[in-house]
N, C-alpha and C positions, 0 to 999 in steps of 0.2 A: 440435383438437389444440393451440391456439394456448397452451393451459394447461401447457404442457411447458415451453415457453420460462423459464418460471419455478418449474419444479423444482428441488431442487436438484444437483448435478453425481455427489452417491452415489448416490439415484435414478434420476437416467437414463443410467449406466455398467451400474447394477442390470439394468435392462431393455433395454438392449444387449444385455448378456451372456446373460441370458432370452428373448432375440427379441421378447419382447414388440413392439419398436421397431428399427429395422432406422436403420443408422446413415446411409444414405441418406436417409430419410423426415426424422431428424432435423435433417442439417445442409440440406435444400431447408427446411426449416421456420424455421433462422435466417439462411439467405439471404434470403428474404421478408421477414424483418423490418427484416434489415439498407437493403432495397430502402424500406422502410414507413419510417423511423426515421432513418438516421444523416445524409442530409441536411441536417436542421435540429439534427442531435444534433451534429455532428462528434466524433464518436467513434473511427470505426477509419479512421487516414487510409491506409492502405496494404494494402488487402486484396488477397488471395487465392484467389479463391471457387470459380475454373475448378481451379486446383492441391487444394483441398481437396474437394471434389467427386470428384475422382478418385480422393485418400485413401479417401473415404469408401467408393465401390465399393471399393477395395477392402481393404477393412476388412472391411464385406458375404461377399465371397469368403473371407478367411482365418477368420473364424467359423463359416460355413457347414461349409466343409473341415477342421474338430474341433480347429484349431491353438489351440495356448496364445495364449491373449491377456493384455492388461497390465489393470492397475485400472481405466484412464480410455481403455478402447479405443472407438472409436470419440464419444467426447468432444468437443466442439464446444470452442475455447479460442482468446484473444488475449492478446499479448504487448505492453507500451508499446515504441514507434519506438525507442527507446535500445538497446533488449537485440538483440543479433547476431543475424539466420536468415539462412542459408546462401542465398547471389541475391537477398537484397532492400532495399533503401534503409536506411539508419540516420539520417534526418537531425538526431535527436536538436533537434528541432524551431527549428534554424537554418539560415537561408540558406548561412551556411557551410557544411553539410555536406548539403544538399540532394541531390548526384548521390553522394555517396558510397555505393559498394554494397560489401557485406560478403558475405568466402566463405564463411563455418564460420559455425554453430549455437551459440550458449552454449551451457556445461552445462546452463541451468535447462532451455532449448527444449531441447535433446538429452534430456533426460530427459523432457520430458513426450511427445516426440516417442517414445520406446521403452514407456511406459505406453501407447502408444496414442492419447491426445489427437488432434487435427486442427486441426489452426491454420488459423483463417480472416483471419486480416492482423493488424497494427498498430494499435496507439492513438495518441492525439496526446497530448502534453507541452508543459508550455514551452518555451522556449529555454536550453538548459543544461540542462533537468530543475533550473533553480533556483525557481523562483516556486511560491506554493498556490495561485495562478491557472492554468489550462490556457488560453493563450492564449499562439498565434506568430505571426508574417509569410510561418512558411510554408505552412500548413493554417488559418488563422484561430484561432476559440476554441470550445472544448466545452463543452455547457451540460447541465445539470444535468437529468435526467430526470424529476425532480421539480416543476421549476419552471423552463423554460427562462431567463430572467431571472438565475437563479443560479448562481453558481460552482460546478462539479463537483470543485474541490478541485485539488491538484496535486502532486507534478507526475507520479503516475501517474492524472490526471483522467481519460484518454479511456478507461482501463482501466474506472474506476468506473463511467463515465459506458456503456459497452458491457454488462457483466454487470449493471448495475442495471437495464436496458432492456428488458435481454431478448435485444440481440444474439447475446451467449455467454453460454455455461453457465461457464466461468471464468477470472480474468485471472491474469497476471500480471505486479507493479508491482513496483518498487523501492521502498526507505526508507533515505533519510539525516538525517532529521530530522522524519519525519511522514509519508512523500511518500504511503505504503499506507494510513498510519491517518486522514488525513485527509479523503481524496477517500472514504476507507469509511465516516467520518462524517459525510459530507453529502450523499451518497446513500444512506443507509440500508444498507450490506452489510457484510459482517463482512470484516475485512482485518487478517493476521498478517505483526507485522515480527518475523524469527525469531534467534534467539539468535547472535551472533557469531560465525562459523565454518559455521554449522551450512548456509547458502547464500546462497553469495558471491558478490560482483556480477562476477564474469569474466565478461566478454564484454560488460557494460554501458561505455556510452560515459560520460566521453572512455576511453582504452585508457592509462589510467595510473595503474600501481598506489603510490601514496600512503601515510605511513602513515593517514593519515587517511581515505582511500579505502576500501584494506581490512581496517581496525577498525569502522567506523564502519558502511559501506554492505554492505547486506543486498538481496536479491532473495526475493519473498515473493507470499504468492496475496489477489486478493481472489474474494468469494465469497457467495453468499445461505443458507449457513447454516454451522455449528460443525463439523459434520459433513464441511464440505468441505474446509473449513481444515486439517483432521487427514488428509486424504485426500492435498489435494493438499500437503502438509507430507512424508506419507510418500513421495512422489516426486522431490520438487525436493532434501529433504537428502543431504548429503555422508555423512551418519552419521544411524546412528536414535538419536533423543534420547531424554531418559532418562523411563522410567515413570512415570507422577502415583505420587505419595505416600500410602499410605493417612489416611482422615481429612481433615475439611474444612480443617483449619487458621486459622490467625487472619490476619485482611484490615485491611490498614491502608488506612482509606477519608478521601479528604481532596476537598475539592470547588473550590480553586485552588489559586495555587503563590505568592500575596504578591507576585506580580510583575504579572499580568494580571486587568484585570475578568472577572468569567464570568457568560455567560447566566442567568437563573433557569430556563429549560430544561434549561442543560445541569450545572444543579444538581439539578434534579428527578432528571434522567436517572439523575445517581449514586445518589442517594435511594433508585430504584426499584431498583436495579441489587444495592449493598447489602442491601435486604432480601431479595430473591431468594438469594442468598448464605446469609444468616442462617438465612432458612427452610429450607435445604440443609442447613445443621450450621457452617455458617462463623462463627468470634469475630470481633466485627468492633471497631477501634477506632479512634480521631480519630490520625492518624499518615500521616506522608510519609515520602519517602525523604529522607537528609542532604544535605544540600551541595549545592541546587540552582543557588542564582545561582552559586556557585563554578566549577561544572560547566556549566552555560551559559556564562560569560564563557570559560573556557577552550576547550568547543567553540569557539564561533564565531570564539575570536581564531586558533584552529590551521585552521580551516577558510579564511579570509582570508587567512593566511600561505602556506596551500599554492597557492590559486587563483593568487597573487599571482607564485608560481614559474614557471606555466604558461599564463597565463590570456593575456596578452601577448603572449607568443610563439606561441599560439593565434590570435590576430585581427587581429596585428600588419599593418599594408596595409589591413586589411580593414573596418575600423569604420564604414566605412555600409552597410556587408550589417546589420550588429546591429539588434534591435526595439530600443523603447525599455525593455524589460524586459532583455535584453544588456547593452543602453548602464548599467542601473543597477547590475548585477553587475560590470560594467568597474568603476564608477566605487566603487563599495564596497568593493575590495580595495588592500590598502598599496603605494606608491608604489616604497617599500621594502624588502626584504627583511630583517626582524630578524636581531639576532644569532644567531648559533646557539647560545650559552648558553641567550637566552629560548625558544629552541624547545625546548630537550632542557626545562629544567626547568617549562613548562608541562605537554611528556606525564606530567614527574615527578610535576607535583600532581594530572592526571588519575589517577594507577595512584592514588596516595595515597588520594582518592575514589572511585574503584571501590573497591577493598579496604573503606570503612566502608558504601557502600551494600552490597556483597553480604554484611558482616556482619546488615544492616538485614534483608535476604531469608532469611536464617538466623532469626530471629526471626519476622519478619511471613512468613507463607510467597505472600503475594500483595499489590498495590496496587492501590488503585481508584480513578479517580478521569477528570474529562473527556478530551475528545480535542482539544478548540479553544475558544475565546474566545465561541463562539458558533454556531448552525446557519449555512447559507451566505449567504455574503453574497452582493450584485451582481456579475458578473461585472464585472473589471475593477477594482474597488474595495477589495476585502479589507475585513479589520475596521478602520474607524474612531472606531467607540467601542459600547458593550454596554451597552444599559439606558441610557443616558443618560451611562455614564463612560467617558471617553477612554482608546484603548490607548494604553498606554505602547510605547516604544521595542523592539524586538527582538520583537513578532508572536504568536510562537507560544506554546503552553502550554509551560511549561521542563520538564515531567514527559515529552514527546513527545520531546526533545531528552535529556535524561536516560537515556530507554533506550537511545538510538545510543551515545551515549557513554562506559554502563558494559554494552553489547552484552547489553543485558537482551532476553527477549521480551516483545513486548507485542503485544496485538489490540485493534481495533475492536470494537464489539460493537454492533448498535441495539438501543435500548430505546423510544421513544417518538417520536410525531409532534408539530408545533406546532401550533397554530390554525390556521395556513395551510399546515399540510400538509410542511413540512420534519424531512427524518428528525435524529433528534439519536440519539448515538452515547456508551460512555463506553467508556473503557481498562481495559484490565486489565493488568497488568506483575506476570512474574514471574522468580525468580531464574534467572540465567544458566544454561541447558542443561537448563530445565523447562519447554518448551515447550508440551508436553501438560497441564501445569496449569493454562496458562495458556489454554488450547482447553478443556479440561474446568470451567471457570470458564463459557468465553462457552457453551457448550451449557447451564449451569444457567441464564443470565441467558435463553439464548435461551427456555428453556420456559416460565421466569417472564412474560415481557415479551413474547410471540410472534414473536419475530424478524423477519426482511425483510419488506418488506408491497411489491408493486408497487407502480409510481408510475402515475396514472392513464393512460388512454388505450392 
């Protein structure tokens, strides 16, 4: 039955609900693995297995007894360390917040928690939930199920690094700049950062709502296939998003952003991904979205300015509890706090840019293009250079950053492996509050290109 572990989450709610699988049988099935696995994985640092176990029974009982059940009843599922469950630690992977325990449930866990789901514990993050490394000082670092050697991405890495294993049937990560799509591109699973509004990181640490905070940051699922994403999509929102469009529409496919080198993998990747599209009905043409370094330099200087308010007064006393991944977020934010003219007229030129990219989505009804610089690096190391050319300054692909910023959805999607076996992943970005476009995209990439493939062992 060990073949279950790696179904995907519509399938084994399916046969729940049919008996086929008795929701007992299921989660003793990823208790074992978790016992086989996380070990050397570190993945879920805060489980629950005694508490979910007893869900499970009685999950068991209220099926058996003819009662309405939810989509995801009896569902195996983990949450990354940052997001709130009612009695359980949030260290939000710092010393500082190590005993911290939280009373109340997010809305995301309260809802998956009324579909039914069963929460078997926690993932690990960085420190801050800042770094695309999953690595702290206070659970170590999560390595990639792929390739233990490798980065699982960050900073909902131990998410990725748990549903790609086989732990759970499905996670759920945050994204402020990648945090979902990245770890879902270097473990191979499909991961949606959902449209602005639509689910909001309340109850995600720290507990300070920002405007930056809540524009920007989304709570979203990862998952091993298309079909889960729209599943557990339909649970976590606030509101049901709006119906795909008839018609494949036209795909603006670009394979970097002029800012970072990119892989010849995670070139291929779009290549492949694109045709799949085409062969579907999709027009596809050479085209990005507008105004990217614009819109990156303005993220990132409102996101320093906000840190910079708070971040202080946060760890103040306290700076040798910090990693050395803390200490670099200490030391990256302004000493100062800007005027407040330069604040107001930065969000000014952010609305300015959103208003021409969502004209741009008016047009191109979808974006295609990578998820990272490269498949996973060493843990520890991040990208250093790709192919042989040096990254430049600021990391990430700006197309990843792009979406938070103009509260676009966007997914993960796998499409191919590398010589040595690392999953490479490409993006799909669509116009705000077409989330299901942009899921009905990765379900055509997935059919093309076979979707999640287990990692060995």
């Amino acid at each position: 039955m060990s073949d279950l572990l790696f179904r995907p989450a519509t399938e084994l709610a399916r046969m729940l609900r049919d008996r086929e699988l008795s929701a007992v049988e299921l989660l003793d099935l990823h208790v074992a693995r978790i016992a086989e696995r996380n070990e050397w994985l570190g993945a879920i640092v805060l489980p629950r297995l005694e508490e979910a176990r007893e869900e499970a029974v009685g999950a068991e009982r209220r099926l058996a007894s003819g009662a309405a059940v939810g989509p995801l009843h009896g569902v195996p599922f983990t949450a990354k360390d940052a997001i709130a469950v009612a009695g359980m630690r949030r260290t939000n992977g710092s010393r500082l917040f190590v005993d911290e325990v939280v009373t109340y449930d997010a809305p995301s866990i309260a809802r998956m928690r009324r579909a039914g789901a069963i929460l078997l514990g926690k993932t690990n993050v960085p420190e801050f939930c800042a770094f695309y490394d999953t690595v702290n000082e206070v659970f170590g670092a999560t390595r990639n199920p792929h390739a233990p050697e490798r980065s699982a991405g960050g900073s909902s890495g131990g998410e990725a690094a748990a549903v790609a294993s086989g732990m759970s049937a499905l996670g759920i990560g945050s994204d402020i700049g990648s945090s979902i799509r990245n770890p879902a591109h270097f473990t191979g699973l499909f991961g949606l950062k959902p449209s602005r509004g639509l689910v909001p990181c309340t109850g995600h640490a720290p507990e300070r709502e920002t405007p930056v905070w809540s524009r920007l940051a989304v709570i979203g699922p990862l998952a091993r296939s298309a079909g889960d994403l729209e599943l557990a999509l339909g649970v976590l929102a606030e509101h049901q998003p709006a119906a795909p469009r008839p018609g494949a529409g036209t795909v603006g496919v670009c394979e970097d952003d002029f800012l970072q080198p990119v892989a010849a993998a995670c070139r291929e990747a779009v290549r492949l991904a694109a045709g799949a599209l085409a062969a579907d009905g999709a027009t596809l043409v050479e085209d990005r979205p507008p105004l990217q370094p614009e819109i990156r330099r303005w993220f990132d200087w409102l996101q320093r300015v906000e840190l910079s308010t708070g971040l202080a007064e946060l760890v103040a006393g306290r700076e040798d509890e910090l990693s050395r991944y803390g200490q670099m977020m200490v030391d990256s934010v302004p000493r100062e706090v800007p005027p407040l003219d330069a604040y107001l007229e930065a969000w000014s030129e952010l609305a300015a840019a959103e208003r021409e990219v969502d004209a741009w989505f008016d047009r191109r009804r979808l974006a295609l293009c990578p998820v990272a610089l490269g498949p996973a690096p060493p843990i520890g190391e991040g990208f250093t250079e790709i192919d042989g050319e040096p990254v430049r300054p600021g990391g990430k692909f700006t197309l990843c950053t792009l979406a938070n910023a103009a509260g676009l959805p966007a997914a993960a999607v796998p499409v191919l492996r590398t010589d040595d076996g690392l999953p490479v992943g490409v993006q799909v970005i669509g116009g705000r509050g077409r989330d299901l476009e942009v899921v009905a995209a990765a379900r055509v990439i997935e059919r093309a290109c076979g979707g999640f493939v287990p990692p060995p062992g």
